[in-house]
N, C-alpha and C positions, 0 to 999 in steps of 0.2 A: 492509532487511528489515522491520524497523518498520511500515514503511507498507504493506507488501506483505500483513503480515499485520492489519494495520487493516482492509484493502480484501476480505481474502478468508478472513477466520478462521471465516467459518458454513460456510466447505467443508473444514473440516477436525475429525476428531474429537475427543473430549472430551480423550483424549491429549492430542492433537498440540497443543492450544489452550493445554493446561495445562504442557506441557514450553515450548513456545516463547514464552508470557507468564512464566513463571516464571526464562527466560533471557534474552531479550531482556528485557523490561518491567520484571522485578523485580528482575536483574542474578546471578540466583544463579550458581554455577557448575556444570560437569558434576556434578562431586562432591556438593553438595547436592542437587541434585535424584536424582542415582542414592538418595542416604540417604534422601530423601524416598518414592521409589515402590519402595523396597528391590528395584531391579537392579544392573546394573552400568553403570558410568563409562562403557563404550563401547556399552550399548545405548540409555543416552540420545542420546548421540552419531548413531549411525546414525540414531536416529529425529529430531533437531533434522536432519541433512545431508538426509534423505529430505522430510521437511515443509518443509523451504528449495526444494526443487530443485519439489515441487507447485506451492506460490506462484507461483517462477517463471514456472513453464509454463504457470498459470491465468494470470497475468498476459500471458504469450505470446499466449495465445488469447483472452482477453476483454480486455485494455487499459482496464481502468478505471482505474490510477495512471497511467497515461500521456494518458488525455483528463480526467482530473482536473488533470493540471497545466497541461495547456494550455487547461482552461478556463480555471483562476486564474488563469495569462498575460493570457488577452483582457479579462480581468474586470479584471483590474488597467491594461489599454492602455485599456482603454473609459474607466474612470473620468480617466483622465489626460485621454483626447480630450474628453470631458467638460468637466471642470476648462478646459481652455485655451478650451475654448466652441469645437471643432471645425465642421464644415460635418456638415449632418445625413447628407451622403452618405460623410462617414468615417466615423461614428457605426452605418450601416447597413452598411454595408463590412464591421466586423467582428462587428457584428451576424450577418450572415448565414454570415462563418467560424464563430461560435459554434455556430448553428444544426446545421452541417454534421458538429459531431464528433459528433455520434451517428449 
């Protein structure tokens, strides 16, 4: 979730940015953060489940955490094929997988 909301917290509001850094990132619990925005325990709740389940499904549809990791895959297979002094036609091989996840 972390990362989810690394990737996609400018699509969410000033809320939801501040409830879900303030839980995740800062470690509070339900309880403090209700004392903080004076509601209650379960509508922080509802709103942390509902801002979880957005990410998600921004993630669904745009896949930025999932071709970010598989760049850092290739990026990390590159550097190896590199390092052994590969053939330049491995070296463009995943070169051009790279290319492809956008």
């Amino acid at each position: 979730m972390n990362y989810l909301f690394d990737f996609y917290q400018s699509l969410l509001t000033q809320k939801q940015r501040k409830y879900m850094s303030l839980y995740y990132l800062d470690d509070f619990s339900l309880g403090e953060i209700a004392e903080e925005f004076d509601v209650s325990r379960q509508a922080v709740y509802d709103n942390i489940k509902r801002t979880e389940a957005m990410l998600e499904g921004y993630e669904n549809k745009l896949k930025l955490l999932f071709k970010f990791e598989q760049r850092t895959d290739l990026m990390a297979r590159l550097r190896t094929l590199i390092h052994q002094k590969a053939t330049p036609e491995e070296v463009l091989s995943l070169l051009d997988t790279l290319e492809k996840l956008d």
